[in-house]
PAMARTI-963708 format. One line per field, with one value per residue (C-alpha): residue number from 1; residue in one letter; z, y, x. Coordinates in steps of 0.5 Angstrom, whole numbers. Each point is the difference from the previous one (the first is absolute). Example, Ala and Ser with C-alpha at 12.3 -4.5 7.8 and 13.67 -1.06 7.14 Angstrom:
num <- c(1,2)
residu <- c(A,S)
up <- c(16,-2)
north <- c(-9,7)
east <- c(25,2)
END
This chain:
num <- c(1,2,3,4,5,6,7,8,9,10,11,12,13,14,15,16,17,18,19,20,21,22,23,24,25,26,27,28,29,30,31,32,33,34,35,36,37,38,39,40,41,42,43,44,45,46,47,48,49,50,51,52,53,54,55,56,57,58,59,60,61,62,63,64,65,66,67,68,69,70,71,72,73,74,75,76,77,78,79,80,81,82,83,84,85,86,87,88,89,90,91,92,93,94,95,96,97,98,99,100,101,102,103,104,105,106,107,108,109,110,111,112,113,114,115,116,117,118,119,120,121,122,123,124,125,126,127,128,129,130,131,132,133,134,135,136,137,138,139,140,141,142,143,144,145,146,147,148,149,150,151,152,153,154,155,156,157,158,159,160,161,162,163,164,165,166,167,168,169,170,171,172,173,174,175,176,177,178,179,180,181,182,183,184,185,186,187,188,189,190,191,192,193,194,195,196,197,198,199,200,201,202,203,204,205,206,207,208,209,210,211,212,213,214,215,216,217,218,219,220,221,222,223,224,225,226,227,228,229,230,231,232,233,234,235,236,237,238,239,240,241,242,243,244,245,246,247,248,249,250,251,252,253,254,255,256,257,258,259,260,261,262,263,264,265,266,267,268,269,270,271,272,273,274,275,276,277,278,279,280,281,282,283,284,285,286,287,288,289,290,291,292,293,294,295,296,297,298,299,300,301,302,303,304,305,306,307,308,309,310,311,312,313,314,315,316,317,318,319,320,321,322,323,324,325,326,327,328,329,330,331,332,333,334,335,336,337,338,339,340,341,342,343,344,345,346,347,348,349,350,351,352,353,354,355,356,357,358,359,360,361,362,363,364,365,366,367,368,369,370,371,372,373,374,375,376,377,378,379,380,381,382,383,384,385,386,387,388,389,390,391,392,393,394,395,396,397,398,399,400,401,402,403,404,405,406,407,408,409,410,411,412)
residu <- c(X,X,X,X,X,X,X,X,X,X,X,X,X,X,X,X,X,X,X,X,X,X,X,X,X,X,X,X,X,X,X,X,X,X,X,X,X,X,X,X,X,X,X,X,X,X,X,X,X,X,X,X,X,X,X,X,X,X,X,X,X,X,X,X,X,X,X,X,X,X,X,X,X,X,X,X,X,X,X,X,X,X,X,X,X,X,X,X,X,X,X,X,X,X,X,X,X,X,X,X,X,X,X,X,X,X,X,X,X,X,X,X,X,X,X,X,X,X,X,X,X,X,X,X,X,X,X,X,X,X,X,X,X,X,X,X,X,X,X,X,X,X,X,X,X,X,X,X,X,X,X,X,X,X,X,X,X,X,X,X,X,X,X,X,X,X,X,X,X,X,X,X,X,X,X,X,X,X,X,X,X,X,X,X,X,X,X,X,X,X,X,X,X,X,X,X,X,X,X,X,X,X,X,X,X,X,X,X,X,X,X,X,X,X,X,X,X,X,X,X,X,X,X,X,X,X,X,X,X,X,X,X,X,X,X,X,X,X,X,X,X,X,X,X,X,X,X,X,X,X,X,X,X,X,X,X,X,X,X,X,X,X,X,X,X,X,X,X,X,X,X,X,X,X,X,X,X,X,X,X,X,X,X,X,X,X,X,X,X,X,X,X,X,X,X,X,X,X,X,X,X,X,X,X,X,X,X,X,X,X,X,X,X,X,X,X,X,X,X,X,X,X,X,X,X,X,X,X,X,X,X,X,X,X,X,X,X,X,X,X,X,X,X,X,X,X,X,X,X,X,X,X,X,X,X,X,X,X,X,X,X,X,X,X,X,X,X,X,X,X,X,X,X,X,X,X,X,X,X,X,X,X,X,X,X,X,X,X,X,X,X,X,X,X,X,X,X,X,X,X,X,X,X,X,X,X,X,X,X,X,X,X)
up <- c(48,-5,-5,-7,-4,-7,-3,-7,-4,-6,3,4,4,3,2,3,4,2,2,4,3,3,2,7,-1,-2,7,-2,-8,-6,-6,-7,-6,-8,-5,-4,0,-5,6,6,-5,0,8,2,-3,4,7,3,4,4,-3,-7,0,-7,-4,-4,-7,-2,-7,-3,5,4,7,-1,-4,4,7,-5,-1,6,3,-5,2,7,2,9,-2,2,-5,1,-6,0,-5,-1,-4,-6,-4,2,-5,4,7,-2,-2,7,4,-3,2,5,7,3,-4,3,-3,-3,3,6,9,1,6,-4,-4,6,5,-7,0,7,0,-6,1,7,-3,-5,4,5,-7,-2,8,-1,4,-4,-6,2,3,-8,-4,0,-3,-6,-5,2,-1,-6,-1,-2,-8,-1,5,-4,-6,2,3,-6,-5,4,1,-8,-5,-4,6,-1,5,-5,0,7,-1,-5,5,5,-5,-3,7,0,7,4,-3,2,7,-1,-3,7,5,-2,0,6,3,-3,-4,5,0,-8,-6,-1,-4,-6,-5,3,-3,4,6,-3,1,7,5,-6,-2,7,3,-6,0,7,0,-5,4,5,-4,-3,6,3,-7,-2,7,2,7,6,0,8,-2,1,-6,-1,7,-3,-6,4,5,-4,-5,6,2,-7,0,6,0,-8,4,6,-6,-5,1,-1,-6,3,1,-7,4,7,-4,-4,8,4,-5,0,7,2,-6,4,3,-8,0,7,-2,-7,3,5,-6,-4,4,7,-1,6,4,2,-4,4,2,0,0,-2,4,4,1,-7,-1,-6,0,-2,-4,-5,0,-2,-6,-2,1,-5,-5,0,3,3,6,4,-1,2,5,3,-1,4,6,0,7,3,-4,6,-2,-6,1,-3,2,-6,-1,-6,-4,7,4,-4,-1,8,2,-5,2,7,-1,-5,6,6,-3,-3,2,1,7,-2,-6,5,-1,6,3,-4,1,3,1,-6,-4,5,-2,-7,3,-3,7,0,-6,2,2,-7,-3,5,-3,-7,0,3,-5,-5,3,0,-8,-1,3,-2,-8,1,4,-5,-7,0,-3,4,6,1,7,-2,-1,-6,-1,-7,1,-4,4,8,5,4,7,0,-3,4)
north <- c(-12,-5,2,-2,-3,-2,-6,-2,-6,-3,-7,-1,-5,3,6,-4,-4,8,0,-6,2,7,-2,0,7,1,4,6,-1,0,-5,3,-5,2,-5,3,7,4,-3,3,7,-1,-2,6,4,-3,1,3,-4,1,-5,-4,-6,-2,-6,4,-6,0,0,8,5,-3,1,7,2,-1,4,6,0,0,5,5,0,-4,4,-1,-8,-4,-5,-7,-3,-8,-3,-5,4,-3,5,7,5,-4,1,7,3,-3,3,7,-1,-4,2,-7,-6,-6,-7,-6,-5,5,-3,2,3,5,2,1,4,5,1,2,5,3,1,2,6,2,2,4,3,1,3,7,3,-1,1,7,2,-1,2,7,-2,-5,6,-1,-7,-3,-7,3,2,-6,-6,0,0,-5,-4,0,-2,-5,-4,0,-6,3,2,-1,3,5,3,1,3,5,3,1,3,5,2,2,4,-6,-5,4,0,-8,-2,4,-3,-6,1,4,-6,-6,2,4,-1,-4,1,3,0,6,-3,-2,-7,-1,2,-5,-6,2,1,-2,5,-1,4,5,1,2,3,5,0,3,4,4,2,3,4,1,1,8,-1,4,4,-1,-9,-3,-3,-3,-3,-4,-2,-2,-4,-3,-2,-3,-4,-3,-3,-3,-3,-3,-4,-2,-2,-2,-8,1,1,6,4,5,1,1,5,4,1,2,5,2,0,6,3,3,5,2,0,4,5,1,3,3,5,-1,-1,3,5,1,-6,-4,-4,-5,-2,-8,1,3,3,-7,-3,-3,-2,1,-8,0,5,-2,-7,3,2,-5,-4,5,-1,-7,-2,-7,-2,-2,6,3,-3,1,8,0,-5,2,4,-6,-6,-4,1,-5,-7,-3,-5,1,6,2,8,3,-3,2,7,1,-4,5,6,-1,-2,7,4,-3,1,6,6,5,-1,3,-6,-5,-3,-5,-5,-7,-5,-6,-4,1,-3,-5,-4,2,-4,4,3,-2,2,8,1,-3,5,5,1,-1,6,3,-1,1,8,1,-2,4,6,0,-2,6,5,-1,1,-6,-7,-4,-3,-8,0,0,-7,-1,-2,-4,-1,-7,-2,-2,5,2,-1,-5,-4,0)
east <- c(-61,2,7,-2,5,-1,5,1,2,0,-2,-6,2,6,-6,-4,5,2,-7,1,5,-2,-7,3,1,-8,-1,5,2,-5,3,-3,3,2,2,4,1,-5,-5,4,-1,-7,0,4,-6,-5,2,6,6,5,5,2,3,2,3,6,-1,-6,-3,-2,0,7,0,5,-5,-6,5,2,-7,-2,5,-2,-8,1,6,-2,-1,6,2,3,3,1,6,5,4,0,5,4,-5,-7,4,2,-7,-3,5,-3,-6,-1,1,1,3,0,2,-4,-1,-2,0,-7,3,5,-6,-5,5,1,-7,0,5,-1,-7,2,4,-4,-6,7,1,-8,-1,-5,5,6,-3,-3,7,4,-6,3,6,-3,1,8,1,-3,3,7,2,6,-2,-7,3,5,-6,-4,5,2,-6,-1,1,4,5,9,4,3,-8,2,7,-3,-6,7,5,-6,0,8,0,-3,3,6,-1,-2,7,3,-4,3,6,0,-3,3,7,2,8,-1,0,-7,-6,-1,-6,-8,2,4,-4,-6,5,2,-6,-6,-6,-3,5,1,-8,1,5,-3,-6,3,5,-6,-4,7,0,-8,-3,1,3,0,7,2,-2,7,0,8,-1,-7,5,6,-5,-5,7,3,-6,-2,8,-1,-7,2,6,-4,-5,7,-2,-8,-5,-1,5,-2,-7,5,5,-6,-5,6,2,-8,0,-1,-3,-6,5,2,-8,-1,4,-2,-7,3,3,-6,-6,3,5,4,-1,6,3,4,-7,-2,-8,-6,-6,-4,8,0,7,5,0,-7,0,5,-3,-7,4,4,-7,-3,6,-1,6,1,-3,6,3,-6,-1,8,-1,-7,3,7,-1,-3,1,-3,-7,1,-1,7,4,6,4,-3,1,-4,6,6,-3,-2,7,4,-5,2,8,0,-3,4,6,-1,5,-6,-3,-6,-1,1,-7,-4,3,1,-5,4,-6,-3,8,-1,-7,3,6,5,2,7,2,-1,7,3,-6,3,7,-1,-4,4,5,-5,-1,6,2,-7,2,8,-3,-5,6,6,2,4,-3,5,-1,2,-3,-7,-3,-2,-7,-3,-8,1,4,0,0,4,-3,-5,-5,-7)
END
């Protein structure tokens, strides 16, 4: 069956050479136009698409505008957003609602290998058994209070910075916990953060807003008592420090820092309805009745919730990263490779996880670099483990690690 897309711009010509460009593709992608998008309103009303593709400056109703739009009425539909990045406030506003941004000019080749994949993952998020296994937990996890708040302030006009630090300060218990995470993975051993502004500057609203994501669901979800919830917290930590530095030299290592901490946040889910919907089932399970696993369930969600296609995508695959066709190492790769170095490496024998895909690093051409990934998360692990186990605040041996900086292993 033929996917439906819907592409929006403000220039005709630009329409009509994208159309050009996908008649190739007629036998198995169906291009609807808009100019401009007031009509891509009155399209969307018409029929159903699978995906949006939109310009983001356009007269009227602005690319973010017509993605909030869709996002509210169209939640399943993915939404590509096509910018230049003309100023800081239009950039910012995309990144809310939009679950791609690719930059003008795009290769059409970029462009294509986007569709494909997220088409490919929506339809694995939309499969009847997947959503038939998790509907019996939808009543737990509307989109969460704090991270909706934060999306849809962020993605107004009238947005600032200290709108942003005033929704985190009115949550004080979180914004708490935020402030120690930070420290406890970036200024162990230093002097350390004490007020939410200084978080701001350090790893930027991204992170934050994921951070807070993850601290709410670890706070609001009401959790089976035996789940193991401080080795989730100590993992999933370790795991996000160690993919935003092997992401430290690309634009993504935010989206790398938020999916790995994301993770595993189907387990948090899993467990969550085993103590509301299934008492007494086993907590430490990792799926669900017809071999739905806790990557697919957490993906559904964050899919839902509006999240970022990448970090979608890297909960969906982390098990199995092969089954993407990339040849970057990209927020997948970071979150797989720190993923299985976090597992290897860990000092309980029952989280060691599956073997590493060797082959797998090696078509991404990063295979050779594994052992120096090796022991810099080992070094990592132990700070962590020190930080988290000693009231002291020093310690000169743990590496000292700035997310504007370069990383300390490897850029790939």
């Amino acid at each position: 069956m033929k996917k439906r897309i819907l592409i929006v711009d403000d220039e005709p010509k630009i329409l009509d050479s994208l159309r050009d460009v996908f008649r190739r593709r007629r036998k198995d992608l169906e291009i609807t136009l808009a100019v401009g998008g007031e009509e891509a309103v009155i399209k969307l009303d018409d029929q159903a698409f699978e995906m949006i593709i939109t310009d983001l400056r356009m007269p009227k109703m602005d690319g973010a505008e017509l993605l909030g739009h869709v996002r509210e009425i169209y939640p399943d539909m993915t939404r590509i957003m096509l910018t230049g990045f003309a100023d800081e406030e239009a950039g910012r506003r995309a990144t809310q609602v939009a679950h791609y941004i690719l930059a003008k000019p795009c290769e059409i080749k970029i462009l294509e290998n986007v569709i494909d994949r997220s088409i490919n993952l929506r339809y694995a998020l939309l499969d009847p058994d997947l959503v038939a296994c998790v509907h019996e937990m939808t009543q737990l996890t509307r989109v969460p209070g704090l991270f909706d708040r934060l999306t849809q302030k962020m993605t107004d006009k009238t947005f600032s910075v200290d709108m942003f630090i005033d929704i985190l300060e009115s949550e004080t218990e979180t914004c708490t916990k935020m402030i120690e995470m930070i420290n406890l993975l970036f200024f162990f051993g230093r002097p350390q953060i004490v007020e939410i502004e200084q978080a701001v500057a350090y790893v930027g609203l991204q992170v934050l807003k994921g951070m807070g994501l993850w601290i709410e669901l670890l706070d609001a979800l009401p959790i089976d008592s035996q789940f193991p919830k401080q080795d989730f917290i100590r993992h999933g930590l370790a795991t996000a420090k160690i993919a935003m530095m092997l992401s430290a030299a690309k634009k993504d290592s935010e989206d790398a820092f938020v999916g790995a901490l994301l993770h595993d946040v189907g387990k948090l889910l899993l467990a969550t309805s085993q103590a509301v919907v299934e008492p007494g089932l086993d907590p430490a399970v990792k799926s669900m009745p017809g071999g739905i696993s806790h990557a697919e369930v957490g993906a559904y969600f964050l899919f839902r919730w509006g999240l970022p296609m990448s970090i979608v995508e890297a909960v969906y695959n982390h098990h199995h990263p092969a089954q993407v066709a990339s040849k970057h190492f990209d927020t997948l790769s970071a979150v797989y490779t720190a993923d299985s170095l976090v597992h290897e490496l860990s000092s309980n024998l029952e989280d060691q996880g599956d073997p590493i895909d060797f082959e797998y690093l090696e078509n991404l051409g990063v295979a050779d670099h594994f052992t120096t990934w090796r022991s810099l998360t080992q070094n990592e692990l132990g700070c962590l483990q020190i930080a988290q186990d000693s009231n002291t605040k020093e310690n000169p041996t743990c590496s000292y690690f700035d997310p504007t900086m370069d990383p300390v292993g490897f850029k790939p």
